[in-house]
C-alpha positions, 0 to 999 in steps of 0.5 A: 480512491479505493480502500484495499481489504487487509486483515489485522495479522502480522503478515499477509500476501494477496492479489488484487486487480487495481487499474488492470493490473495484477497486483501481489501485496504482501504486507508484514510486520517488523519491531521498526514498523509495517513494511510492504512490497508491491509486485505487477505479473509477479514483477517486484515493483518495490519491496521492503518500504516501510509504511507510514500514515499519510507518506505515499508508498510508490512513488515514482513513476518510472517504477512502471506502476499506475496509481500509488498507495498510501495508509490512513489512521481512521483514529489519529495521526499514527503509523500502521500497526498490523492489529489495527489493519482493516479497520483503524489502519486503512490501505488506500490505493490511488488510482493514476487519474486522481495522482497530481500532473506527472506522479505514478 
């Protein structure tokens, strides 16, 4: 697993090299929650998936990802919120060889 950089603002868009993919996230926040869109090559993979702690943010497999994201509260049991991103909200990507037998 690797924790992926954010910042603690309401929106943000990087890129990011995650299993030899070229990966655009853009993370921004919404009054019903974080939402995130993942993009390969400039190819949308999803897009306005809401994030939630410990929920996984991809998926499936035939999305054509390798590996899968998911949020973690360093502090609870909370869903992110965009101040605490970074530091108590923490992006974890999943590398596809630590996914369970037939996920992402």
């Amino acid at each position: 697993m690797q924790l992926v950089p954010l910042d603690a603002v309401p929106s943000q868009r990087f890129t990011i090299s995650l299993s030899n993919q070229a990966c655009q996230i853009e993370l921004y926040q919404k009054v019903q929650g974080l939402f995130m869109n993942v993009s390969v090559n400039d190819e949308l993979i999803i897009g306005g998936v809401i994030c939630l702690n410990q929920v996984r943010i991809v998926r499936d497999l035939y999305l054509g990802f390798l590996g899968d994201f998911f949020f973690n509260d360093s502090q609870g049991s909370s869903d992110p919120y965009y101040t605490g991103l970074g530091s108590r909200f923490q992006l974890v990507y999943v590398p596809p060889e630590e996914l369970p037998e037939g996920v992402g």
